[in-house]
DRENDO-1510 file (C-alpha; in Angstrom, 1 decimal, always signed):
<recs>
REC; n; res; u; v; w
REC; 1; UNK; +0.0; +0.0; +0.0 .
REC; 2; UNK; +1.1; +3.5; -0.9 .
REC; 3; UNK; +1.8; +5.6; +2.2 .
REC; 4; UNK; -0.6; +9.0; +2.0 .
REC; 5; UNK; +1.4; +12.3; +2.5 .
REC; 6; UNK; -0.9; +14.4; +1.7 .
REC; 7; UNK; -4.3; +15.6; +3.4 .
REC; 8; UNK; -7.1; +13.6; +1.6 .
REC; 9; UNK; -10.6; +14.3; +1.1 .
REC; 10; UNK; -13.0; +11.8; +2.2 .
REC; 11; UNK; -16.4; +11.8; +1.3 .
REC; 12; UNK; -18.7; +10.5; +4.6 .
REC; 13; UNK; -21.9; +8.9; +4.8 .
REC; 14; UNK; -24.1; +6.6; +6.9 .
REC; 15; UNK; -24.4; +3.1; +7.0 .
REC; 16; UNK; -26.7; +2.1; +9.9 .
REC; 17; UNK; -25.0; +3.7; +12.8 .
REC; 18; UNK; -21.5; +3.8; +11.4 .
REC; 19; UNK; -19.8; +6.1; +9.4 .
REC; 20; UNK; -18.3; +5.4; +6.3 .
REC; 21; UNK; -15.9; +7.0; +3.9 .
REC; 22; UNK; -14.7; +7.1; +0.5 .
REC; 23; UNK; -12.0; +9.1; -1.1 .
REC; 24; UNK; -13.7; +11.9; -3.0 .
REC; 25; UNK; -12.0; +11.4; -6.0 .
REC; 26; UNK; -13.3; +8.3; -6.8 .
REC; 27; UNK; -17.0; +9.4; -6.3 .
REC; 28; UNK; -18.9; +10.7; -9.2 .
REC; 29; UNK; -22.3; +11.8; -8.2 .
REC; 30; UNK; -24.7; +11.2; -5.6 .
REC; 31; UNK; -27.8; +10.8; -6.3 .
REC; 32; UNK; -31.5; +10.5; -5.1 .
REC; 33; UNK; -33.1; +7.3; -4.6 .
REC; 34; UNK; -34.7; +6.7; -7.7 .
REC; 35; UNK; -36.1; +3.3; -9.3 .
REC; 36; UNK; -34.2; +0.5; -9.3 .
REC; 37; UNK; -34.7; -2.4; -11.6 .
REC; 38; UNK; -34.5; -5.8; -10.1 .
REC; 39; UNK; -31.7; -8.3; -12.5 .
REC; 40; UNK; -31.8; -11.7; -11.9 .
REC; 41; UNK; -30.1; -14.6; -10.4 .
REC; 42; UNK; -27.5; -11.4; -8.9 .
REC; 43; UNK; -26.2; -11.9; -5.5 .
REC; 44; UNK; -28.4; -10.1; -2.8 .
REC; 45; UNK; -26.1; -7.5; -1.7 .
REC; 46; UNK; -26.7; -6.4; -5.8 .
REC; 47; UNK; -30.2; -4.2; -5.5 .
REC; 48; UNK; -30.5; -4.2; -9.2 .
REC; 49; UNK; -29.3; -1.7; -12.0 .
REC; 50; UNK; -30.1; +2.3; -12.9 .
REC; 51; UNK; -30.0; +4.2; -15.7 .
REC; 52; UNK; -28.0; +7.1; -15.5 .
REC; 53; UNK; -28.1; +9.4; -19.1 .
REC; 54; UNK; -28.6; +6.4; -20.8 .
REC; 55; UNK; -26.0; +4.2; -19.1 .
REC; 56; UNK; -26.7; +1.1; -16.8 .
REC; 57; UNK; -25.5; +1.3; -13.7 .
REC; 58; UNK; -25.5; -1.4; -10.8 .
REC; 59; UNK; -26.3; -1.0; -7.8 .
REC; 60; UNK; -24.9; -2.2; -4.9 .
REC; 61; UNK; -26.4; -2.1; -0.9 .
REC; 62; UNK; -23.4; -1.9; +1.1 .
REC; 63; UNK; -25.2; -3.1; +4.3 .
REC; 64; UNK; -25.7; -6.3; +2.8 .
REC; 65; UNK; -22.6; -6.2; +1.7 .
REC; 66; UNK; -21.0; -5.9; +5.1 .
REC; 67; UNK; -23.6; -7.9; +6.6 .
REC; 68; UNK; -25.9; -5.3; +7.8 .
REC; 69; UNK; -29.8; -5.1; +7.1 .
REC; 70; UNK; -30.9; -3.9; +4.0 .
REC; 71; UNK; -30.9; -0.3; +3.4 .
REC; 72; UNK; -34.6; +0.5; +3.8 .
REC; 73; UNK; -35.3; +4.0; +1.9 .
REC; 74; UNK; -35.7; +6.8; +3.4 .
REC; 75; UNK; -35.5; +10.7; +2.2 .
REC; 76; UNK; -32.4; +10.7; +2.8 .
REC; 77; UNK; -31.5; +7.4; +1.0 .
REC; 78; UNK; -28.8; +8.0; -1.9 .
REC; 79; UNK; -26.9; +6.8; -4.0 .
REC; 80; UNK; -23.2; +7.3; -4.3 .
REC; 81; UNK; -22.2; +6.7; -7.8 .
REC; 82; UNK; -17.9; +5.6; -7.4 .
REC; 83; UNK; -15.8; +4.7; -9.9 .
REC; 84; UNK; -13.9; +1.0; -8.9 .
REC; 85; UNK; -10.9; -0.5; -10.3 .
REC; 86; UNK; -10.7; -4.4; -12.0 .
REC; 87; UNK; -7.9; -5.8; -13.8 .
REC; 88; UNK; -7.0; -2.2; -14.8 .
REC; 89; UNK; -10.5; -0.9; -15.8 .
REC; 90; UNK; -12.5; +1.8; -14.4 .
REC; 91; UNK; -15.8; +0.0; -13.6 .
REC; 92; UNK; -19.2; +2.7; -12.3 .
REC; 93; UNK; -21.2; +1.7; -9.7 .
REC; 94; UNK; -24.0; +2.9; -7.1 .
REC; 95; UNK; -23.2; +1.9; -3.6 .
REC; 96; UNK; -26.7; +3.0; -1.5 .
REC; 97; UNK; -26.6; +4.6; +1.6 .
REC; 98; UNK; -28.3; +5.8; +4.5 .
REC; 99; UNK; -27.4; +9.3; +4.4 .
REC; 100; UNK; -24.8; +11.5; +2.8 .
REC; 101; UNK; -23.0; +13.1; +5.6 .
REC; 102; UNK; -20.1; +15.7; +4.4 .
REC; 103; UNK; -16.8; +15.9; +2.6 .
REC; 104; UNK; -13.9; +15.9; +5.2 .
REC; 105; UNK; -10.1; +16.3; +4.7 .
REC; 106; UNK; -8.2; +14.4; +6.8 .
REC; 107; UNK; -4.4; +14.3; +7.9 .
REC; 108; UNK; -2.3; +11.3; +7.5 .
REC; 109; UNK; -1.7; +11.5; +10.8 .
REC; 110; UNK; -5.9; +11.3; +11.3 .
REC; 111; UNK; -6.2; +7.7; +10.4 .
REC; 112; UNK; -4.7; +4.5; +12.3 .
REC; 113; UNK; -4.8; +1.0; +10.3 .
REC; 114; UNK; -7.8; -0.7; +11.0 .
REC; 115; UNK; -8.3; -2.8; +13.6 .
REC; 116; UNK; -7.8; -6.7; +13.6 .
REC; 117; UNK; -11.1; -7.4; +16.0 .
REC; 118; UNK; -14.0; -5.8; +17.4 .
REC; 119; UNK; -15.3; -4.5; +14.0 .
REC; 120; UNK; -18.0; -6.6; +12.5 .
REC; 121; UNK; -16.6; -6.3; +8.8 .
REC; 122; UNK; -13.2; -7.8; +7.3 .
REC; 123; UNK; -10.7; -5.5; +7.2 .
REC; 124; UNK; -9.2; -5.5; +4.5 .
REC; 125; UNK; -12.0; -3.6; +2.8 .
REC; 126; UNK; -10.8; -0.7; +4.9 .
REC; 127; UNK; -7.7; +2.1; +4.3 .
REC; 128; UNK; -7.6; +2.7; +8.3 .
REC; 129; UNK; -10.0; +4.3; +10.6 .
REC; 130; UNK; -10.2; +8.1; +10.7 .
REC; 131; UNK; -11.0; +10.2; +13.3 .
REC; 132; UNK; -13.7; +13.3; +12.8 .
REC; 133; UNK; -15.5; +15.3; +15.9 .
REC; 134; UNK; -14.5; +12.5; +18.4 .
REC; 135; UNK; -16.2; +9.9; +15.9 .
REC; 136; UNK; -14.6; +7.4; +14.0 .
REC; 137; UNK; -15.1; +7.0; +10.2 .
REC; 138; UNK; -14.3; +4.1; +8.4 .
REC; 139; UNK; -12.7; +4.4; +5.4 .
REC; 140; UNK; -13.2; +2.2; +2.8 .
REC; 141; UNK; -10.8; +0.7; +0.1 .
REC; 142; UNK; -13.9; +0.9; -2.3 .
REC; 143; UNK; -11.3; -1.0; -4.9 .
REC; 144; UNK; -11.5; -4.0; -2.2 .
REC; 145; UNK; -15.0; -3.8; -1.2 .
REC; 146; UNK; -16.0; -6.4; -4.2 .
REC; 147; UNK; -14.0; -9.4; -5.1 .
REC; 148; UNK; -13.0; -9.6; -9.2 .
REC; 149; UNK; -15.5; -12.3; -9.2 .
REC; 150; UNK; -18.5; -10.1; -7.8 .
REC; 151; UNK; -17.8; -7.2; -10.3 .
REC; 152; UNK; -18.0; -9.8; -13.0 .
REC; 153; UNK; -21.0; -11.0; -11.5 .
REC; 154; UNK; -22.6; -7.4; -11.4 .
REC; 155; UNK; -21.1; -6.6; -14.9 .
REC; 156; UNK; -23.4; -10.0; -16.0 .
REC; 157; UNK; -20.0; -11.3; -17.2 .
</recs>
């Protein structure tokens, strides 16, 4: 892994209780909750797909993902449309969550590596654990959130 230098945006939002975060730079969008057709024989933490201008996006509940309850909708359910890495190509996907909090910049120095126990998801989905307001944020490695295998699977490869 790369060592950060630099301060790094981080964009936060809410899944169940916890807080989550992704490097700003790899989000696109955010959008509102807006219909989401169903796709077959998909695993269940894959909601379905969206068009976006004409393009078909997946979308992917990230509280199934990590073993949480589905994301029920809410008005404040979203969207967060990221761009993910797979053998070297830049895949788009939708990643729903509870709530879009803010866009924080954190400090190197801000984030320990993640824990090896007392979190309930595997850790290497996570850069480290930030620390905002005397909360911690998780930040994800959205690249190692899904398997090769599961992208193809969302791709219908």
């Amino acid at each position: 892994m790369a060592e950060v230098l630099q301060a790094t945006q981080y964009l936060t939002f809410m899944l169940a209780e916890e807080v989550f975060a992704v490097d700003v730079a790899r989000v696109r969008e955010i959008l509102e909750i807006t219909t989401i057709t169903k796709v077959p024989q998909v695993p269940d933490f894959m909601r379905g797909v969206i068009n976006l201008r004409g393009r078909v996006v997946p979308v992917i509940d990230l509280r199934l993902k990590f073993g949480m309850q589905e994301t029920a909708q809410t008005v404040n359910t979203c969207i967060i449309v990221v761009e993910v890495m797979m053998a070297d190509e830049n895949i788009v996907l939708g990643a729903l969550a509870d709530s879009v909090q803010e866009v924080i910049e954190m400090e190197p120095a801000q984030i320990e590596a993640p824990p090896h126990i007392g979190t309930h998801l595997k850790t290497e989905f996570l850069k480290g654990m930030g620390k905002n307001n005397e909360h911690f944020v998780m930040i994800l490695d959205i690249d190692k959130v899904f398997s090769g295998a599961e992208l193809a699977a969302v791709q219908g490869q």
